[in-house]
C-alpha positions as CSV (number, residue, x, y, z in Angstrom):
1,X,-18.9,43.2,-23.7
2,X,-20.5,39.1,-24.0
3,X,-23.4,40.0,-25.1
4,X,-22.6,38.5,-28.3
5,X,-21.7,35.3,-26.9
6,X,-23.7,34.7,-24.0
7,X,-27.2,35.4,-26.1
8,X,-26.5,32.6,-27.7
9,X,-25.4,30.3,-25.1
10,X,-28.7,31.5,-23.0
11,X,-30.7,30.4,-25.9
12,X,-29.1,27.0,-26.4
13,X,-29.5,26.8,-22.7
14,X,-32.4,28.3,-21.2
15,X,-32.6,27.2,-18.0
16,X,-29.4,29.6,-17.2
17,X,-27.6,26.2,-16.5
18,X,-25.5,25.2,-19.3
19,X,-23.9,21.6,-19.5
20,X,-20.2,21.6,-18.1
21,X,-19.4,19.0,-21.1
22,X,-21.0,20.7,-23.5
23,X,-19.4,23.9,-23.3
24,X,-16.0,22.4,-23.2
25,X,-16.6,20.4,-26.2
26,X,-17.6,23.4,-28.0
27,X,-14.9,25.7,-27.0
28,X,-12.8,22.7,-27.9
29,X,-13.9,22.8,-31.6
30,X,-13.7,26.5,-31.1
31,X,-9.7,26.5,-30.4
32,X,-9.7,23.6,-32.7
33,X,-11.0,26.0,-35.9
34,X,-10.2,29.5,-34.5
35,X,-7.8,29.2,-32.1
36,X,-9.7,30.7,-29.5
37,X,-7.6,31.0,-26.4
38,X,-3.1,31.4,-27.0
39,X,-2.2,28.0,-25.1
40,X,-0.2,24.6,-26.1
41,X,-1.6,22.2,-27.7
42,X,-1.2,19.8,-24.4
43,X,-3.1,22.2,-22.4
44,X,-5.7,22.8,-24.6
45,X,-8.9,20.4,-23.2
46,X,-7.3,21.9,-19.4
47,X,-7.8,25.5,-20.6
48,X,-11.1,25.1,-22.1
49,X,-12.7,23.6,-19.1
50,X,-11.6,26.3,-17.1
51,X,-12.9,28.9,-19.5
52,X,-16.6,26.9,-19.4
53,X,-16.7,27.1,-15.9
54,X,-16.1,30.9,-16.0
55,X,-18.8,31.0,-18.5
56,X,-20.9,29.1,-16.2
57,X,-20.3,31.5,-13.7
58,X,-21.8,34.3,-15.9
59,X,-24.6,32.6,-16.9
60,X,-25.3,32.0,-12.9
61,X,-25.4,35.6,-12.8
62,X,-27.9,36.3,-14.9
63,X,-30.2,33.6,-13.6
64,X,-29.9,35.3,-10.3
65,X,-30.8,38.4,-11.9
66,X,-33.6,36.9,-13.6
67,X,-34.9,35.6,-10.3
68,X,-34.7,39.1,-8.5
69,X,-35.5,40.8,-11.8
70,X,-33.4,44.1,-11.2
71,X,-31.5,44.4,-14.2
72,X,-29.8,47.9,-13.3
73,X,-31.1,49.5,-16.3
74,X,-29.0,47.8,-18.9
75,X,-31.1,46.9,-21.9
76,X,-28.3,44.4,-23.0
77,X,-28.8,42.7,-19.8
78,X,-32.4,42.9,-19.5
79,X,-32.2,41.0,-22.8
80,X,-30.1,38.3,-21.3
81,X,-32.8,37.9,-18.7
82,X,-35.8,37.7,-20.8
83,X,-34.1,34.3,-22.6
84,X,-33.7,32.6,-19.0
85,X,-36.7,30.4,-18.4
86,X,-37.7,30.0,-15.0
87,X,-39.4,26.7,-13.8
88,X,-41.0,26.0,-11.0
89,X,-41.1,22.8,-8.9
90,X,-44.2,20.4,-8.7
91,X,-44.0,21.1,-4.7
92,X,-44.0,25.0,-5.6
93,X,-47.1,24.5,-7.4
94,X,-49.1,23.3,-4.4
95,X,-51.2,20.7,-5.2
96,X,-53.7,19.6,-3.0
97,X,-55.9,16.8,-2.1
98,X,-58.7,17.8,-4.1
99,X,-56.4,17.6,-7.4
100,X,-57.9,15.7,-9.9
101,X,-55.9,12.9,-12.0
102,X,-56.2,15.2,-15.0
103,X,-53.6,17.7,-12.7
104,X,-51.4,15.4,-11.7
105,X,-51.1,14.6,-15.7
106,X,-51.1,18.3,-16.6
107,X,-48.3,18.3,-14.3
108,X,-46.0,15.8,-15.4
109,X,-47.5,13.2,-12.5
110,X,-48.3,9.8,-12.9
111,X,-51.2,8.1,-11.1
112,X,-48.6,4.8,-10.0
113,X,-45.9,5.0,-8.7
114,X,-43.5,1.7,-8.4
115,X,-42.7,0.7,-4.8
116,X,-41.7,-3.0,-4.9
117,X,-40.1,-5.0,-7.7
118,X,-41.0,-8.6,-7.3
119,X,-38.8,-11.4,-9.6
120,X,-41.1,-13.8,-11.3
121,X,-38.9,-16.6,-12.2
122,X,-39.0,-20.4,-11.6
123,X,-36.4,-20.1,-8.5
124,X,-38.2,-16.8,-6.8
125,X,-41.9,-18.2,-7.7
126,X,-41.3,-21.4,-5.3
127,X,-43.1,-21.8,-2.2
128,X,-41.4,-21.2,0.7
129,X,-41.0,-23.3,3.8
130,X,-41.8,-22.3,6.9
131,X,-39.4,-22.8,9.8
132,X,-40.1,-23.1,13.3
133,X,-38.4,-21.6,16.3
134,X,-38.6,-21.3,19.9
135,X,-39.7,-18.0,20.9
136,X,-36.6,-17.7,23.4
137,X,-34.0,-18.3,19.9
138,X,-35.9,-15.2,18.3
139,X,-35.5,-13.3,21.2
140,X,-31.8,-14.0,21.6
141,X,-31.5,-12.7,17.7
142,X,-33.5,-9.5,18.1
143,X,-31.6,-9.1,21.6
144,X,-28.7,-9.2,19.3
145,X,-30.2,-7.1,16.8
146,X,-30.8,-4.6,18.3
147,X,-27.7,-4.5,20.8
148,X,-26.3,-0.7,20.4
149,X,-22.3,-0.4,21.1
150,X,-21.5,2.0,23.6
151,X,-20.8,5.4,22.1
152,X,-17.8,6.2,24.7
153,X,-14.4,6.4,24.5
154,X,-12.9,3.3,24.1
155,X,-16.0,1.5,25.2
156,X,-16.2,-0.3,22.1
157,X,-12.8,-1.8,22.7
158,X,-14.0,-2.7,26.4
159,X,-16.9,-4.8,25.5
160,X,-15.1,-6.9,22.6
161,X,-12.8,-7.6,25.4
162,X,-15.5,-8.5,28.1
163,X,-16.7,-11.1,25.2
164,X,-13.6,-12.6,24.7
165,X,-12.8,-13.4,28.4
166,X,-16.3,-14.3,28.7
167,X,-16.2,-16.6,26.1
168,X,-12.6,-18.1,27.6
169,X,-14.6,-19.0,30.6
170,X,-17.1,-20.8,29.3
171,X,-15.0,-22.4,27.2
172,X,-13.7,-26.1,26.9
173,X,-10.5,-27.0,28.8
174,X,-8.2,-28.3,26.4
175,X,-6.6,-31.6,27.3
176,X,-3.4,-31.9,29.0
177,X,-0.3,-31.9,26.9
178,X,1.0,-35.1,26.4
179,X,5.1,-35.3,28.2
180,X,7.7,-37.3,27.2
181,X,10.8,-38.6,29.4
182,X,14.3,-38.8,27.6
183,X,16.7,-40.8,29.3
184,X,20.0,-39.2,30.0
185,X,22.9,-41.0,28.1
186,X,26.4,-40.8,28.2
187,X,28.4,-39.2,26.0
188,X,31.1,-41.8,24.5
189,X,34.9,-41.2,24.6
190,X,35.5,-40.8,20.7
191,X,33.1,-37.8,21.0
192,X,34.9,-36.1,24.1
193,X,38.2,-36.5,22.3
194,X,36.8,-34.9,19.2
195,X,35.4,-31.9,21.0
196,X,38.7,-31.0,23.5
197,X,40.9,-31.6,20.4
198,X,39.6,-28.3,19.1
199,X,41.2,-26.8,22.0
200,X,44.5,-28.2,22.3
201,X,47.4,-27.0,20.8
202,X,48.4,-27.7,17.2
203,X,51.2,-30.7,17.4
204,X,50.7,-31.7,21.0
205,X,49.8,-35.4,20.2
206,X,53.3,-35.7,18.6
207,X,54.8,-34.3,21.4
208,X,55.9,-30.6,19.7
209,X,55.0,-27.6,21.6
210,X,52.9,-25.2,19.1
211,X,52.4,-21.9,19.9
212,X,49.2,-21.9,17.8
213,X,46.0,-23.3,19.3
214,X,43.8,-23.8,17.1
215,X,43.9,-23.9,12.9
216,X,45.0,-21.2,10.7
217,X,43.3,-19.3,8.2
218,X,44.6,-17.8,4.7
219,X,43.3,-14.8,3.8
220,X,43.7,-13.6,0.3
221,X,42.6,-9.6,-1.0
222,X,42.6,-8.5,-4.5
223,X,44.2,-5.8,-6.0
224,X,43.4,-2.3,-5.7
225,X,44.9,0.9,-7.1
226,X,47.0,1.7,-3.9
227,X,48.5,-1.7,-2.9
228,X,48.7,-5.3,-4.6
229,X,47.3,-8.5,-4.3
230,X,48.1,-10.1,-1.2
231,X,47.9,-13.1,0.8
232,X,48.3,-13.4,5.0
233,X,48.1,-16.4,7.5
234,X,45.6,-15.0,10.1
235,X,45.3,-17.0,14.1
236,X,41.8,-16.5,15.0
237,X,41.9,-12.4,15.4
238,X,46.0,-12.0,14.9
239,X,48.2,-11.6,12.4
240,X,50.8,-14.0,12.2
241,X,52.6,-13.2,8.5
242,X,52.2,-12.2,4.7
243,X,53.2,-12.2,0.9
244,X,52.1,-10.2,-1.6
245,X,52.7,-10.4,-5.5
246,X,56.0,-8.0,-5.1
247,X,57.4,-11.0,-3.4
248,X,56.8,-13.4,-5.9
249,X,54.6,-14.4,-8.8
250,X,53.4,-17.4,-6.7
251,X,52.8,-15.7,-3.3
252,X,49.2,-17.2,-2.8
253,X,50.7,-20.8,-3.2
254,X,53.2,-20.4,-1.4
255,X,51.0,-19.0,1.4
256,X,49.3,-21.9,1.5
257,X,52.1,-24.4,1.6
258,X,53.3,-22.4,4.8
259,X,49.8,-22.7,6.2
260,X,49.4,-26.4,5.5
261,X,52.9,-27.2,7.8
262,X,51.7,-25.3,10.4
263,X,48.9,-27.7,10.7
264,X,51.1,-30.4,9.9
265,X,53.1,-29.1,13.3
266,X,56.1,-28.5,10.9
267,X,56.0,-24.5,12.0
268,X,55.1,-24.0,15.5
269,X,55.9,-20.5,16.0
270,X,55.4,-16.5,14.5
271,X,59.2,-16.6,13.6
272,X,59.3,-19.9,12.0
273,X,56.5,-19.1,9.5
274,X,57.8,-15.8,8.7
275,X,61.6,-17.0,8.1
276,X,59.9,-19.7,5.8
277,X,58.0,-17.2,3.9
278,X,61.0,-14.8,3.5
279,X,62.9,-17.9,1.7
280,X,60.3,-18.2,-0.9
281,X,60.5,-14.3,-1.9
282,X,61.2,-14.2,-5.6
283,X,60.6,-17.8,-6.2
């Protein structure tokens, strides 16, 4: 059934080996002139090397045949094996020590054989000096040298940790750290007052009882689709009052006024700021 492609290929490729690349490349020109195989034209270089590989595969076949030379009694393949060239290795040949040097050249042998490169310029060709060392220094390097890590479990991990503590000991105390004394002062009055005023109640150094103790904030929140844009007085975590733009156009400045007499100790409790927010609706 490929008898009429694989002669061919067995010809160009004796050995029973054929080139990977090769055969891709020429199935490639193949499908590029016949249209060989029914793929797309991005799968084309894909499908080709996957078709060279099967041809491979036959051509492996018939090598392996060729070695065992049962052939089955098909004449088409006993053709295929006559093309397949079987060559033997130089250590299959058996050459011995009486083997003259017209052998080894009948082989494909050469006489030399390279072992060593040597560099032959001006830096390489330099003498070199010699250095001398004690005989204990070159011991401690071979020592080292030759030092095998333990091949247990973790005992790797064991010894790099038995040479760091090991090298801790015999290491250098570092010096002391150097101390320094600070001398205690004392805090002066303006800075006492400014840190309990925080605490005290709004208004109290005029003399007005504040139910607030500490400064308010204004919060202000956009608009959304559900509710409008409002603006609230907030006492640390509670809510003290509110305006939104329903109220009035000017809600957030009003908001702020309010907030800015509560500071001022004008407002000093919930009711008070929300009766003075209700007079400013629909101002």
């Amino acid at each position: 059934m490929h008898f009429d492609a694989m002669l061919p290929l067995l010809q160009q490729s004796p050995s029973g080996f054929p080139s990977h690349v090769a055969l891709t490349d020429a199935l490639l020109e193949l499908q590029r002139t016949h249209i060989i195989l029914a793929v797309s034209a991005g799968l084309e270089k894909r499908a080709c090397s996957l078709a060279a590989e099967q041809w491979r595969v036959m051509c492996k076949h018939v090598y392996n045949l060729r070695v065992s030379g049962d052939a089955g009694g098909d004449s088409l393949l006993a053709d295929l094996m006559a093309v397949i060239e079987i060559q033997e290795s130089p250590s299959k040949k058996g050459v011995g020590a009486g083997s003259s040097s017209d052998d080894f050249q009948q082989e494909g042998l050469d006489e030399v054989q390279f072992q060593m490169w040597h560099c032959n310029c001006s830096l390489c060709r330099q003498p070199q000096v010699a250095i001398d060392i004690e005989d204990d220094v070159v011991d401690d390097l071979m020592r080292d040298l030759e030092r095998v890590a333990s091949p247990k479990l973790g005992g790797q991990r064991s010894e790099t940790s038995g040479a760091v503590r090991s090298a801790s000991a015999t290491a250098p105390m570092p010096p002391p750290p150097t101390t320094t004394t600070t001398t205690a002062t004392t805090m002066p009055d303006s800075a006492k007052r400014t840190r309990i005023r925080g605490k005290q109640a709004l208004g109290t150094e005029a003399g007005i009882a504040s139910e607030f103790k500490w400064p308010v904030k204004v919060v202000r929140r956009q608009r959304t689709t559900d509710r409008p844009a409002e603006c609230y007085i907030m006492h640390g975590r509670q809510f003290i009052a509110s305006m939104n733009e329903k109220h009035s156009a000017s809600f957030s400045e009003h908001v702020s006024s309010v907030a800015m007499q509560i500071t001022a100790g004008k407002l000093t409790s919930k009711e008070d700021v929300r009766s003075a927010l209700r007079a400013l609706h629909n101002e």
